[in-house]
C-alpha positions in Angstrom: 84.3 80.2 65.5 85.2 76.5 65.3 89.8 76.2 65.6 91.2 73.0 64.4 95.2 74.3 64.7 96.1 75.5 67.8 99.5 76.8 67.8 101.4 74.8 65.5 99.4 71.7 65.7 96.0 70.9 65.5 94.4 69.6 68.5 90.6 67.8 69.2 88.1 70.5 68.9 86.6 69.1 71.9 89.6 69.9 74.1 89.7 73.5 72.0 85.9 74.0 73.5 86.7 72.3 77.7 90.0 74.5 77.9 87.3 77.9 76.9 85.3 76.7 79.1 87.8 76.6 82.2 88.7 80.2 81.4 85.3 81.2 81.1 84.6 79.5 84.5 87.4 80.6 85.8 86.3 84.0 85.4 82.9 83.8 86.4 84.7 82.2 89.8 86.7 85.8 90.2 83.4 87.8 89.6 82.1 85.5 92.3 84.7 86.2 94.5 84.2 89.6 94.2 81.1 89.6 95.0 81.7 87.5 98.0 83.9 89.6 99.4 81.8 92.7 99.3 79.1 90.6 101.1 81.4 90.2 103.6 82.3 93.8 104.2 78.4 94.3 104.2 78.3 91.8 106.9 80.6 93.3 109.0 79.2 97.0 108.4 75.6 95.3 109.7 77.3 93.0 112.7 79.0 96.3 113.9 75.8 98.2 113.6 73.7 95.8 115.3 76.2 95.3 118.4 76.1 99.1 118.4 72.4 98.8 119.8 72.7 95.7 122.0 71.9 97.3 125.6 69.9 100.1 124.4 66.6 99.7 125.4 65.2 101.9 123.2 65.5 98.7 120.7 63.9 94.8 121.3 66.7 93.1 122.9 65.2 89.4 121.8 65.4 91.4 117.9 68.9 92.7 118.3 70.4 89.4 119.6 68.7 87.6 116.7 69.8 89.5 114.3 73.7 89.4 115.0 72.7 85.6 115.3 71.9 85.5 111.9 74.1 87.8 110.5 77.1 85.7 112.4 75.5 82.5 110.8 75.6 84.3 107.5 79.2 85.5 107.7 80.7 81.8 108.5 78.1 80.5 105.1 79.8 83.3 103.2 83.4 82.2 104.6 82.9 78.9 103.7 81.7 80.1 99.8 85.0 82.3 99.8 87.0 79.2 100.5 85.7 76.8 98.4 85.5 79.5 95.3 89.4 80.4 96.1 89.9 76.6 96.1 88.3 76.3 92.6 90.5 79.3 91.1 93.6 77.5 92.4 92.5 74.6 91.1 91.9 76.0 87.5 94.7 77.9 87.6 97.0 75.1 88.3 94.8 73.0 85.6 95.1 75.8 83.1 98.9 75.9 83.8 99.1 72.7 83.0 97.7 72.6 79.4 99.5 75.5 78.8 103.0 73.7 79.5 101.8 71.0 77.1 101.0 73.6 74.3 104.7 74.7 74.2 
């Protein structure tokens, strides 16, 4: 549905459809951060599991040690997605707070 008043005056129907779109992105960046953060905890669960058999020889060493290798490398990728998706909600946030002060 197309809106040409927005509150008590009408605004560009182009603005109307960026300022959905921020929500709608905004959003999408909290689902992600969800999702990140279970990733993480999975991680974590895996790291622990896979220190748990470093030493035992019933397991490849060379296998074990890559492993946490990668799973370490994974966690600091996954670190670095968590912060630049927290710095894109602040950011939205901050630009949606914005608009909204101008609406009033």
């Amino acid at each position: 549905m197309r809106q040409t008043e927005l509150f008590p005056y009408l605004i560009d129907q182009e603005a109307l459809d960026n300022y959905k779109w921020y929500q709608d992105t905004l959003e999408q960046f909290k689902v992600n951060k969800k999702v990140c953060l279970d990733t993480k905890a999975s991680f974590k669960k895996h790291h622990k599991f896979f220190n748990s058999l470093l030493g035992d020889d019933k397991y490849c060493q060379f296998l074990v040690k890559k492993n946490i290798k990668e799973i370490e490398d994974s966690m600091k990728r996954n670190k670095n997605t968590l912060i630049k998706i927290e710095s894109n909600i602040l950011f939205i946030n901050k630009l949606l707070r914005k608009v909204n002060l101008y609406q009033k």
